[in-house]
VEXPA-522236 format. One record per residue: residue in one letter; z, x, y of N, C-alpha, C, O in turn. Coordinates in steps of 0.001 Angstrom, whole numbers, plus 500000, padded with zeros to 6 digits. Atoms other than C-alpha are relative to their C-alpha. Last residue first. Example, Ala and Ser with C-alpha at 12.3 -4.5 7.8 and 13.67 -1.06 7.14 Angstrom:
2
S499940499180498810507140513670498940500730499230501090500899499739502198 A500000500890498810507800512300495500500000500900501200500665501936501181 
END
This chain:
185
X499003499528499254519719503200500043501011500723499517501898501126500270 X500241501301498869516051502528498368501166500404501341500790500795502447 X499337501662500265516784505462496103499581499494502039499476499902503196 X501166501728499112515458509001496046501019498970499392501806498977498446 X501130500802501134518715511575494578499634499202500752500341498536501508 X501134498898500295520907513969496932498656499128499367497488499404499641 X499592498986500499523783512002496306499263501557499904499440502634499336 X498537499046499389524445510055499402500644500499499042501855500706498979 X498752501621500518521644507214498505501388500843499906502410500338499442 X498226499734500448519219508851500664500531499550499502500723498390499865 X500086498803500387514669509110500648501808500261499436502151500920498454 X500436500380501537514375505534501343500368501037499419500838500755498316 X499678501162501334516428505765504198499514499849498434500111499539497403 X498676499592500316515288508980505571500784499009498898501160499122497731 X500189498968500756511508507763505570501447500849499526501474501462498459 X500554500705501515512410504721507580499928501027498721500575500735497715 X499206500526500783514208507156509689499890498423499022500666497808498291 X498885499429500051511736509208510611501050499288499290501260499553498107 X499901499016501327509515506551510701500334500618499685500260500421498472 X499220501408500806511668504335513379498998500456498473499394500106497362 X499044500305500366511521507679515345500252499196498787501072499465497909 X499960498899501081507805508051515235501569499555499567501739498928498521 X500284499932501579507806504466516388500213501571499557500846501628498503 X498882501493501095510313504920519202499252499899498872499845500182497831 X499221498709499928508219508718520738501102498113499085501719497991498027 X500481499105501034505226505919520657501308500870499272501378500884498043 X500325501195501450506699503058522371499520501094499052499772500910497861 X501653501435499821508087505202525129499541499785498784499884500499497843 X500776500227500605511705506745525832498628499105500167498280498169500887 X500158501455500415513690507779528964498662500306498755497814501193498861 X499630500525498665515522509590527583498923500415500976498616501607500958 X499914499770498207514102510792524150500777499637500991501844499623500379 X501076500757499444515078509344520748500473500306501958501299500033502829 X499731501103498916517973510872519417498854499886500390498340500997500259 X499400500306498252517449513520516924499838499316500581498616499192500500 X501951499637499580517786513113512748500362499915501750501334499391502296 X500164498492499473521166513539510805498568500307500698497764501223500527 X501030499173501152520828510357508798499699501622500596498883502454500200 X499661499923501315523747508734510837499361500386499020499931500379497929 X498830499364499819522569509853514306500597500073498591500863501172498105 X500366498565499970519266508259513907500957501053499574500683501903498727 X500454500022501493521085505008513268499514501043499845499916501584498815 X498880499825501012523080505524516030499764499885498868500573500079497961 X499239498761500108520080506252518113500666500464499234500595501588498738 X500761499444500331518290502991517300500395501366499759500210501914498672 X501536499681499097520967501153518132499265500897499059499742501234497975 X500667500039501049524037499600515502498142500447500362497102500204499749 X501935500380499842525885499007518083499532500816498927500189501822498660 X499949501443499046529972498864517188498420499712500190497901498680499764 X499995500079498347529161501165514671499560499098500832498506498469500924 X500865500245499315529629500499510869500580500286501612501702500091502079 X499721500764498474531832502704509087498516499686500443497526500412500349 X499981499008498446530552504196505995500461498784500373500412497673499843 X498784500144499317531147502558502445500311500529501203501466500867501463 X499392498428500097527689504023500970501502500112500215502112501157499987 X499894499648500990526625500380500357500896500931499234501560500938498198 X498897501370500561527949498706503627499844500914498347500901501176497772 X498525500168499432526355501492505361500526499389498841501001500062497926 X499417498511500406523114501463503379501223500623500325501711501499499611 X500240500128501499522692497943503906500286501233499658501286501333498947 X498807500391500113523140498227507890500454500052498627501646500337498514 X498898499549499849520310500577507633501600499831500021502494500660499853 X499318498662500989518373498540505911500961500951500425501924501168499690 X499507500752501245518553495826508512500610501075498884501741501460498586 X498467500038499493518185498048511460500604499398498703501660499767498190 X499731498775500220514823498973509964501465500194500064502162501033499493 X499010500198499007513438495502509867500813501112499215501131501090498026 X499016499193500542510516495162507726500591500520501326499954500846502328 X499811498407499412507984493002508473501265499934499504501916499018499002 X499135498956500131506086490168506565500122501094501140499209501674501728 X498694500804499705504123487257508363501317500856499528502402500702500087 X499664501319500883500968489799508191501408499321500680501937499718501718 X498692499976501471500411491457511469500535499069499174501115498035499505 X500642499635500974497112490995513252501107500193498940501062500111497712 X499422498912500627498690488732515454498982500774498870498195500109498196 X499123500514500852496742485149516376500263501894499971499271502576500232 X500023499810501464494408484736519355501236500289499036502251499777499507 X501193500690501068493547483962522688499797500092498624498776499763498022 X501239499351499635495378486824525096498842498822499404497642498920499663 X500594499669498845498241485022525369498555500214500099497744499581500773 X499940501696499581498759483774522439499795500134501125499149499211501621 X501219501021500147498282487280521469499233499212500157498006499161500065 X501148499141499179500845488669523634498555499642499748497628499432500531 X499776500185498831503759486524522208498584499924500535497930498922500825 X500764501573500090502839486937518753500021499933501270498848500110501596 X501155499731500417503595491106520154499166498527499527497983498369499829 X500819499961498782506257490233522057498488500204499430497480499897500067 X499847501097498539507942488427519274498922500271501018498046499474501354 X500969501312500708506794490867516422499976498787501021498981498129501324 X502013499648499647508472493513518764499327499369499237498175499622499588 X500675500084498185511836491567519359498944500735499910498126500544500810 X500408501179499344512221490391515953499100500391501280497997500109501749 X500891500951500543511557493537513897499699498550500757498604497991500801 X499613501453500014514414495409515483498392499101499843497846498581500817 X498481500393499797514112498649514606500795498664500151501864498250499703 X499355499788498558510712498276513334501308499939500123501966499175499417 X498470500015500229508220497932510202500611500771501732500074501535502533 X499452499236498808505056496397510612501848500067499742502773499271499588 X498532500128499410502992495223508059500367500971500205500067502081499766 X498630498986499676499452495697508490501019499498499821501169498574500620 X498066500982500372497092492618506953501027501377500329501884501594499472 X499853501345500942493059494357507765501282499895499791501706501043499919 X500304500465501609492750497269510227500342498291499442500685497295500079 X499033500605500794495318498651513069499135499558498433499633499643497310 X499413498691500685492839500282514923501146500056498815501483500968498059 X501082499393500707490759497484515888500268500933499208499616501277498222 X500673500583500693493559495037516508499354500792499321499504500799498099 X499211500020501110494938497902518495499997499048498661500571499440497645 X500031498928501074492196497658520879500780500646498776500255501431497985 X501228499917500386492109494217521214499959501437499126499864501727497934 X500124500313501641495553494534522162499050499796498960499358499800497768 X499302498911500972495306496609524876500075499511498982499879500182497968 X500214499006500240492632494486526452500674501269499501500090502322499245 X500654500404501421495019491408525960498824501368499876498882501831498737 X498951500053500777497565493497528389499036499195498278499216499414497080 X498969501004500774495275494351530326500692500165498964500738501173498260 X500060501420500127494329497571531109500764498977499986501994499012499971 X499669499677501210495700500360533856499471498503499535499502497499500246 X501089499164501023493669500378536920500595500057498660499839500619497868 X501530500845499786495137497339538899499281500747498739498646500252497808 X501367499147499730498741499369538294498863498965499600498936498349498536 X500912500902499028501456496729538091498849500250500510498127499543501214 X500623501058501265503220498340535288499490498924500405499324497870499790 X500946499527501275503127501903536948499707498282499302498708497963498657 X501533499303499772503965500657540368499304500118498835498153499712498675 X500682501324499370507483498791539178498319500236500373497493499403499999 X499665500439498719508152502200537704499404498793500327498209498652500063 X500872500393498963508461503074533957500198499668501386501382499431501627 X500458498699499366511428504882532311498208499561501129497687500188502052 X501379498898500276511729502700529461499282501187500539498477502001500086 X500009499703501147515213501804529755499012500888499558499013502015499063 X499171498231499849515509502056533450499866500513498292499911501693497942 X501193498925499625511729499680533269501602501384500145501464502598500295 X500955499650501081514137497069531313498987501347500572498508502083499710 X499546499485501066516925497132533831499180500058499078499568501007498396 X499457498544499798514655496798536760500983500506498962501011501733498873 X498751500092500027513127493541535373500670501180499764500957501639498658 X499591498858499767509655492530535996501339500366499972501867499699500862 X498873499784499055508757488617535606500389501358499145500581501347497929 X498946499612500304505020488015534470501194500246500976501054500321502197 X498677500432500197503087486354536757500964500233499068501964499517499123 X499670501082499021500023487567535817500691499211499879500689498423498933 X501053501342500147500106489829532537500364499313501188501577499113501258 X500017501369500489501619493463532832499403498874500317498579499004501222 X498624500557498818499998496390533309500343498737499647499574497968499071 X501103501019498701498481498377530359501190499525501082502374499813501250 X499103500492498640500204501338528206498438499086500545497226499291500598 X500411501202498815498786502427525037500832499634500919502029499586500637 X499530499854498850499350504807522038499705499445500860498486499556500728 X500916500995499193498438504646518522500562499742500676501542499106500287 X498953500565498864499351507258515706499031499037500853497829498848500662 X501023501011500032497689508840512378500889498963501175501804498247500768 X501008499531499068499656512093512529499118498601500487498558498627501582 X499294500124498185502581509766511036498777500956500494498337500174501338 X499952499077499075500716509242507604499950500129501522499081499843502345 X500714498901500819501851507327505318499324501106500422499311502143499760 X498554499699500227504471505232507818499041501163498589499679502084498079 X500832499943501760500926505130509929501436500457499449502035501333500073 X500279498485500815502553505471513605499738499618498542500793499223498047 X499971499861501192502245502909516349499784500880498917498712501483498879 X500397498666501238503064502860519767499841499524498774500503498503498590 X499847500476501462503235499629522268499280501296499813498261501729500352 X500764498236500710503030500086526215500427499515498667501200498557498669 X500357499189498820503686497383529203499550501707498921499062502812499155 X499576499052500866504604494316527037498876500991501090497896500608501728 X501204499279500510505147491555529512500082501215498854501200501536498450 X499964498914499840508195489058530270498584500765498878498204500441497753 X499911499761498205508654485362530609499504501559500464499151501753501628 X501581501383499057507164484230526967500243500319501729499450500040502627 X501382499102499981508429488181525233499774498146500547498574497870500567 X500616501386500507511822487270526751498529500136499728497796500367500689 X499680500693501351513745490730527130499442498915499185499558498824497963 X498892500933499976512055492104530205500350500114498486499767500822497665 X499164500964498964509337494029531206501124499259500016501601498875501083 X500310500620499724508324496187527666500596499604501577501628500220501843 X499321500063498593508062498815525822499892498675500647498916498070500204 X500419500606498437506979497955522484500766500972500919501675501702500522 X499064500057499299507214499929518829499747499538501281498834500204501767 X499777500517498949506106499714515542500844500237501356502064500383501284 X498521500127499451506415501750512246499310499301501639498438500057502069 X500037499551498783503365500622510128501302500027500742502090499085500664 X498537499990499295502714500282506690500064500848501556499656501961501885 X499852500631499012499170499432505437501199499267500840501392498183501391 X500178499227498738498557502011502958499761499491501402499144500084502287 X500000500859498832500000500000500000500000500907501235501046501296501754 
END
């Protein structure tokens, strides 16, 4: 099955129907050289939201730029690059399958990603609970990094430098069960 993908948005806000997606990465979970990078501006009348651009590191300018594409012209092209039924695996699976149906429906059309994804935070909580670790109060992207011994995800981050991450430690997970030996967790 060579149609696993680690996922990742930036985005405007929290609400993918009030708020835009402003960059989306993707990395081949078979092979991470095989990547996909994009930034556009957001969609007319979107609402902008200075705590989401401190996250990502964008400026009100950059995701309002005339010259960067749309937002359905970015997805077009990731359509193309993406292939036939991808599932998409992600830290949090809702909120970038969200913005991403979101964006579609926007643009005139349906997701290219099957109805499956894989939710990274999930397993990780599962491997906790298994291994008997402490869970941490957040359960971020970082701290999951942090618990397989891998490095923190930039400051400020972008959709690409988050999917490698969320293969990284997709690939950790499957790889630990906290004796040395492959296993699921």
């Amino acid at each position: 099955m060579k149609n696993l993908y680690a996922v990742d948005v930036e985005t405007s806000g929290i609400n993918p129907k009030v708020n835009s997606i402003v960059s989306i990465g993707v990395v081949s979970i078979y092979d991470p050289a095989n990547t996909f990078y994009e930034e556009c501006r957001v969609w007319e009348g979107a609402i902008i939201e200075q705590e989401a651009l401190n996250v990502n590191g964008f400026t009100g300018l950059q995701v309002i730029d005339p010259n960067k594409q749309s937002e359905a012209e970015m997805l077009a092209k990731l359509k193309t690059w993406l292939g036939p039924s991808p599932i998409m695996i992600a830290h949090n699976s809702a909120f970038d399958s969200g913005f991403i149906k979101e964006a579609f429906i926007r643009a005139g059309g349906f997701s290219p990603f099957s109805f499956r994804t894989i939710d990274i935070h999930s397993i990780v909580y599962l491997h906790l609970l298994r291994n008997k670790k402490a869970i941490p109060k957040s359960l971020s992207l970082n701290n999951a990094l942090k618990e397989f011994g891998l490095p923190r995800e930039p400051d400020p981050h972008n959709a690409l430098t988050g999917a490698q991450c969320n293969v990284a430690l997709f690939n950790s997970v499957l790889k630990y069960d906290g004796s040395g030996q492959a296993g699921i967790f």
